[in-house]
C-alpha positions as CSV (number, residue, x, y, z in Angstrom):
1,X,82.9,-167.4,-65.5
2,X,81.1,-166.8,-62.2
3,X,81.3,-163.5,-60.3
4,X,83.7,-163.9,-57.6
5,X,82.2,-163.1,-53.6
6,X,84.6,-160.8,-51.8
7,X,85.8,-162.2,-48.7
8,X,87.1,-160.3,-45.7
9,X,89.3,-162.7,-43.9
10,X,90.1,-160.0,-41.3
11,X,86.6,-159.6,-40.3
12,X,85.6,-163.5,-40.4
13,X,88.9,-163.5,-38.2
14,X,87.7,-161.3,-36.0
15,X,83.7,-162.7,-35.4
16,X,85.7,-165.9,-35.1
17,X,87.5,-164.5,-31.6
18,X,84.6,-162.9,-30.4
19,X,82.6,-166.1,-30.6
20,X,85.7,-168.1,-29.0
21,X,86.1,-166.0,-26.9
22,X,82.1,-165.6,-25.8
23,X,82.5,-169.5,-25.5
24,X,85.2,-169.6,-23.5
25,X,82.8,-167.0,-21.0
26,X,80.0,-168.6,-21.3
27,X,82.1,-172.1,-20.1
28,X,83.4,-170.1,-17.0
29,X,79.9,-168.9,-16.0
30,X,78.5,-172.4,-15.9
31,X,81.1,-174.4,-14.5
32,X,81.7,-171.8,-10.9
33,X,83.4,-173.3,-8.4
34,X,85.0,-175.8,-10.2
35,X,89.0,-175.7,-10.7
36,X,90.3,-174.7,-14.2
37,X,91.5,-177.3,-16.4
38,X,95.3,-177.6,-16.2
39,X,97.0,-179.8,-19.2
40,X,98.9,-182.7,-17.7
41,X,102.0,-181.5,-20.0
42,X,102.1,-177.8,-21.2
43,X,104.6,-178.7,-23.9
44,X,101.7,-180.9,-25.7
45,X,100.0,-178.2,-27.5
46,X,103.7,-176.8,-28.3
47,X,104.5,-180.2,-29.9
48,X,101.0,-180.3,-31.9
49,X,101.7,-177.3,-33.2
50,X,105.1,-178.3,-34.4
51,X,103.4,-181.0,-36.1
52,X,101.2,-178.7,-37.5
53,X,103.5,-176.3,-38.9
54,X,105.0,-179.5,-40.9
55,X,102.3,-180.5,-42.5
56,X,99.3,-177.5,-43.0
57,X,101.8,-174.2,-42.2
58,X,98.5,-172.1,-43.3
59,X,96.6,-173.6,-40.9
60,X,99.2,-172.0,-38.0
61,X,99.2,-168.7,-39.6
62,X,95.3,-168.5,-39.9
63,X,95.5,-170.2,-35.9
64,X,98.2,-167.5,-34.7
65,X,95.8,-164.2,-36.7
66,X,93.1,-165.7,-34.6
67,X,94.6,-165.7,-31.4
68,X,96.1,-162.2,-31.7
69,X,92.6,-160.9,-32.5
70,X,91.9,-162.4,-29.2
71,X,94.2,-160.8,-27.0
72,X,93.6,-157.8,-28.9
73,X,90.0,-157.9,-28.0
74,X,90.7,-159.0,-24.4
75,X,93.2,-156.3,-23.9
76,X,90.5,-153.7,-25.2
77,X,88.1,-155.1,-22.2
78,X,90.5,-154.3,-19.8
């Protein structure tokens, strides 16, 4: 049997934000001036999660880890 590679999920959680989030910067730098995008209907995203949560429920927990590592690291910039 082969050796098994450890894998810190926290950590890859956690580059994962930072790079999101560097994205997300890097989006607001180049587009200046120009209005943010507003979704047509806010409850979209709620009902794509919903959907979501039916059918891959791991994905949602590894999507809600992901975006408290964001706040977290937003709140720490502040």
């Amino acid at each position: 049997m082969s050796k098994l590679i450890p894998f810190n999920a926290r950590q890859r959680r956690r580059e994962t934000a930072a790079y999101a989030l560097a994205l997300s910067a890097r989006w607001q730098r180049l587009n200046k001036g120009k209005p943010s995008p507003r979704p047509d209907r806010p409850e979209h995203l709620g009902n794509m999660l919903q959907r979501l949560t039916v059918k891959q429920p791991a994905v949602v927990l590894a999507l809600t880890n992901l975006i408290a590592d964001m706040l977290e690291e937003l709140d720490q910039e502040q």
